[in-house]
N, C-alpha and C positions, 0 to 999 in steps of 0.2 A: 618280880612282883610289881616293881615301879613301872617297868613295861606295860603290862596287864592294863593297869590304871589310867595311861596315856592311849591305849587302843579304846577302855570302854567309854573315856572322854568323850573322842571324837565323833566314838558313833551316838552320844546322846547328842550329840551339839548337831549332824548332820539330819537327824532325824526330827529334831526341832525345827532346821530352817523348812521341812519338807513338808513339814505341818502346816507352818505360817504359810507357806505358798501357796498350799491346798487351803485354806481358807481364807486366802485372799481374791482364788480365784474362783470359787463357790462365791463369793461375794459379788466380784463382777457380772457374772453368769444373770445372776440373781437380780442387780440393777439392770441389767439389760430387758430384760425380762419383763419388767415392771415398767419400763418407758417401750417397750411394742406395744402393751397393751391401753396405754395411757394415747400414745400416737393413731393405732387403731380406733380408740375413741374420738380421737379430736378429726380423724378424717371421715369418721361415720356421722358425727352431729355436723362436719362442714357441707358434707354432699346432700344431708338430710336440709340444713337452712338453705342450699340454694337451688334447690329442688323448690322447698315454701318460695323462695322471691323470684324464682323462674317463672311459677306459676301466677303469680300477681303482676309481673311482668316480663312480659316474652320479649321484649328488647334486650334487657340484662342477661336473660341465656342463652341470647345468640353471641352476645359481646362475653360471656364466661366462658364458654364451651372453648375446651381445649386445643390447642391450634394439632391440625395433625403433619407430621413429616411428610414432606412429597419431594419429586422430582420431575421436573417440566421440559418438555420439549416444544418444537415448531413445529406446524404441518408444512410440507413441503408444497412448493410450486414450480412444476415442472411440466415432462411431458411423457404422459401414461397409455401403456401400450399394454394391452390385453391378449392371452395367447389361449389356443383352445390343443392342449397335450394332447395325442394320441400316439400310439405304436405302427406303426409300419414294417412291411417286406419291402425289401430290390426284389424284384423278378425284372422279366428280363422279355421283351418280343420276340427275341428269337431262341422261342424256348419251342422245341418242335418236337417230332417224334418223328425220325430217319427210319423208313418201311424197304424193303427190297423190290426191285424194280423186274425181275426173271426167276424164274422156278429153277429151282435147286437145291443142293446140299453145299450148306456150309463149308466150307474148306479151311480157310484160316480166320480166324480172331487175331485183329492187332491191336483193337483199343479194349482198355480196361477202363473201369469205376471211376472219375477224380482226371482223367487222365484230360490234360489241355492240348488240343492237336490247332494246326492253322488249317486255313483251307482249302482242299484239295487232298489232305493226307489220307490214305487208306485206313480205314477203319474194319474193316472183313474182305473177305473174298470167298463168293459163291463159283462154286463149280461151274466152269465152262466148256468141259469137255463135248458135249451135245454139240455146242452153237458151233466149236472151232470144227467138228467134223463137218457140218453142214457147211460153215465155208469154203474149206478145200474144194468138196464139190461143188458151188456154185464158180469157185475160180475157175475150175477147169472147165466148167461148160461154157465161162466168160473167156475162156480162152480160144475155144472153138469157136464160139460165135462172131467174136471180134477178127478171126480169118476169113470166116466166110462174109462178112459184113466187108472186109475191104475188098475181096474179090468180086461181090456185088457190084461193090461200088465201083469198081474200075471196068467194071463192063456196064453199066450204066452208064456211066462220063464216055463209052465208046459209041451206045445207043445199040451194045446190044442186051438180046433179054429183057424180061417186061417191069413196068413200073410196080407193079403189085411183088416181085421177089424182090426187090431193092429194100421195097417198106417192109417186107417181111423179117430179115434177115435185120433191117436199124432196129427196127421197134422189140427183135429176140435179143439185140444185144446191150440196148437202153434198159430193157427189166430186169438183168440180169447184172445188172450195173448199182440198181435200184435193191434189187435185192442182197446182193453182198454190201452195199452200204448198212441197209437195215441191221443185217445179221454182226456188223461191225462195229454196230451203235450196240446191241446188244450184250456182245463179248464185254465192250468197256463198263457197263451196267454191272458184271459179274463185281466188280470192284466197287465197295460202296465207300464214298469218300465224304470227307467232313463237308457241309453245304458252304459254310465259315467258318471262322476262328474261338473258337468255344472250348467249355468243355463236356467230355461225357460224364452223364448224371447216371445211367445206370446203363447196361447191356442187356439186353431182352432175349436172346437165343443163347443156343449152344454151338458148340462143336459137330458138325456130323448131321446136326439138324435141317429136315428139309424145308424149305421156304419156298412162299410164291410170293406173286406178286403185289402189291400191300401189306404184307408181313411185317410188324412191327420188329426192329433188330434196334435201335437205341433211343433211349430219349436226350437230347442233345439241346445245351442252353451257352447261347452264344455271349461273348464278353460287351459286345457295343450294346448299344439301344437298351438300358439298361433303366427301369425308374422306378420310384415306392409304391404302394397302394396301401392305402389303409382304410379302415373303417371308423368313419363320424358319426356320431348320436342323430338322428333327428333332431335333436332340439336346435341343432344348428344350422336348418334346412334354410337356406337366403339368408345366410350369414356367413358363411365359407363359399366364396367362389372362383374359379376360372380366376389365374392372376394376382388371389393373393400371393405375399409372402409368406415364407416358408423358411423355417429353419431346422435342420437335419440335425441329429444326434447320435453317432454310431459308438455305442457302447464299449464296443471290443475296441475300437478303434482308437478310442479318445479325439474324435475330431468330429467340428463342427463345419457344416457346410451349410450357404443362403441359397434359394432357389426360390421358385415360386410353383404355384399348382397350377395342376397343365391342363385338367378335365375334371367336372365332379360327376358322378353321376345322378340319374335321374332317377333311378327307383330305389324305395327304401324293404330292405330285407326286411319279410314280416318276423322273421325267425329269432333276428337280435335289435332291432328297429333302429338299424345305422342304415348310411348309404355309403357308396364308394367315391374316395378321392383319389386321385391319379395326379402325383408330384415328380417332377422331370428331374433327372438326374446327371448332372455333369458329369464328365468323364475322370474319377480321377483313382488311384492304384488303389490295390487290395481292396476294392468293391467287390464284391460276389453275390450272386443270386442268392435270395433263401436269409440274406444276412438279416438280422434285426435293427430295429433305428425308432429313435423317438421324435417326432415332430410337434413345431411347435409353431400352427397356423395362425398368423395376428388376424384377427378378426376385428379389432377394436383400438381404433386413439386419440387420444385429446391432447392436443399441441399445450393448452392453457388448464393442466388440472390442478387441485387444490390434492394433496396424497396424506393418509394421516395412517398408523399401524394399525391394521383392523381389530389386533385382541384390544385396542382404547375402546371401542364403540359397543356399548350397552344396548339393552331392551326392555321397554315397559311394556304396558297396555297401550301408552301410543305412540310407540315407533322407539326406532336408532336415535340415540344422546352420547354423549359425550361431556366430559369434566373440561371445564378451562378456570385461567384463574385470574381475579379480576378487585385488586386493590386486597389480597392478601386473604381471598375468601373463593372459596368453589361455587362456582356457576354452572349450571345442567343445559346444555344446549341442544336440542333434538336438531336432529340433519337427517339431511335424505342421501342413502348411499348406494353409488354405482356399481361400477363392477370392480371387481377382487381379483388379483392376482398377487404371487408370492408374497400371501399376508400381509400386500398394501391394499386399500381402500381410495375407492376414489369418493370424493365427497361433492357433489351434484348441486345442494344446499344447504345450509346454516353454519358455511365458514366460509369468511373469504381467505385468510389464509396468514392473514396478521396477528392470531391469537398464537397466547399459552394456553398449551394444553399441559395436562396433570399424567403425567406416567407411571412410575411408582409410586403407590399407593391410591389410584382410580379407585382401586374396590373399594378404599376404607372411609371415604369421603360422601358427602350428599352433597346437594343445594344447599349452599349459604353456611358453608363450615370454614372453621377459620382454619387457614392452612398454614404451614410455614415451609418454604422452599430452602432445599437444599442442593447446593451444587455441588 
């Protein structure tokens, strides 16, 4: 029973402190409460009175007006180089179309699709069986001839027998000489060989297929003489020319190469309204026809520029400005600006290049706000 008494003790005493706490802090809540609203008031009648003495004096609200956070940089003075991006192909000059040179039927295929040969290697072989028959028999009638030609001829150096069989029997055995040459130029023809060192792009015949003469059997694109061509805007017509520099880009490659352009062209395509540049290409490995590459033609530079980051530079009704900061107060300075590349700006005029400029926080500033800079 004394037990009992000592348990129900504790729990009124526990429940008491739990009371006080809760209305100690309903109490708090409650003062708090009462000074927002009190504060609320006192900064509604302050903004309301200086709004009244703003307006009676516009000196005082520019000296009130809350300083705003910024961070300031330099314009650069350096020297600004201008690039006009475009894409390009390697192709390549010796990029032909190898045709059969004698009538016939195919015999062998040695080159495949991809396949790189040097030059001189066999790439097919046209039937020659026709031509080699026809030579045997002109041998052998060059063989006949060439006896009776020296027999002539050593009766001739005797003086006997007439001038007109001497000539008769040289001139059967020179055509016949003439003629198996041809026929031996022809036989080698049957074998169609690499013109250079290349590779084949595609194979145009078959097996067993008959061919004549001009018959397309490969297209073939040689490793040397190898350069870009790409397509420029008109807008850049007498501003990319002959001799600029050039810097190459090959994507798969990861490598950068300098050159210069080597030809632009003269007529502008009605169809996409560019014209063609032609950019020379040095010799250097795993270049291939057909490959992709980005170029990046300097058209533009100024040894002495003023450079400032172009998202700084606004727009009104009259022109490009810019924020700078000038005895702890934002100044709106309109400039005139050049050309842009990789979100620099070049600035032509209204900086020479000794100001602070306002960075973070440009947007939240006008003319003649008090600023406060932060480093």
């Amino acid at each position: 029973m004394k037990t009992s008494s000592i348990y129900l003790f504790l729990s009124l005493l526990i429940l008491t402190f739990s009371c006080a706490e809760k209305d100690e802090l309903a109490q708090k809540k409650e003062e708090l409460s009462k000074l927002k609203k009190e504060a609320t008031t006192l900064r509604m009648a302050i903004d309301d009175l200086e709004k009244e003495i703003s307006g009676l004096d516009p000196e005082f609200g520019k000296q009130n007006r809350r300083a705003i956070m910024i961070s300031t940089i330099s314009p650069e003075l350096t020297h600004f180089e201008h690039f006009v991006e475009v894409s390009g192909s390697v192709l390549s000059k010796k990029n032909v179309s190898i045709s059969g040179e004698v009538s016939g039927r195919i015999q062998e295929i040695k080159a495949v699709e991809g396949m790189r040969v040097r030059r001189g290697e066999i790439l097919a072989r046209i039937d020659a069986e026709a031509i080699l028959r026809n030579i045997d028999e002109v041998e052998k009638q060059l063989e006949l001839a060439s006896i009776l030609f020296e027999k002539q001829e050593r009766l001739w150096n005797q003086q006997i027998g007439t001038e007109i069989q001497y000539l008769e029997a040289k001139n059967r055995k020179e055509s016949l000489d003439k003629n198996l040459a041809s026929l031996k130029t022809q036989e080698s023809r049957t074998l169609v060989r690499a013109p250079f060192s290349g590779t084949v792009e595609s194979v145009l015949v078959r097996m067993g297929e008959l061919v004549q003469p001009g018959t397309p059997m490969f297209q073939f694109v040689g490793e040397s003489d190898l350069f870009i061509e790409a397509d420029v805007s008109e807008r850049f017509v007498g501003i990319v020319t002959s001799g600029d520099s050039v810097e190459i880009n090959f994507p798969s490659l990861q490598q950068v190469v300098k050159t210069k352009v080597s030809a632009v062209g003269s007529i502008v395509n009605p169809n996409n309204r560019t014209f063609k540049v032609e950019v020379f290409l040095p010799s250097i490995p795993n270049i291939k026809p057909n490959m992709i590459s980005v170029l990046k033609i300097k058209d533009y530079e100024n040894p002495q520029a003023v450079i400032v980051p172009n998202y700084l530079i606004l727009q009104d009704n009259q022109g490009d400005y810019i924020f700078t900061v000038e005895n702890n107060m934002s100044k709106k300075r309109y400039i005139k600006r050049g050309r842009v590349y990789n979100d620099r700006a070049e600035i032509l005029e209204g900086l020479s290049g000794s100001e602070t400029l306002i960075d973070k926080g440009f947007r939240e500033v006008g003319d003649n706000f008090n600023v406060n800079i932060v480093e």
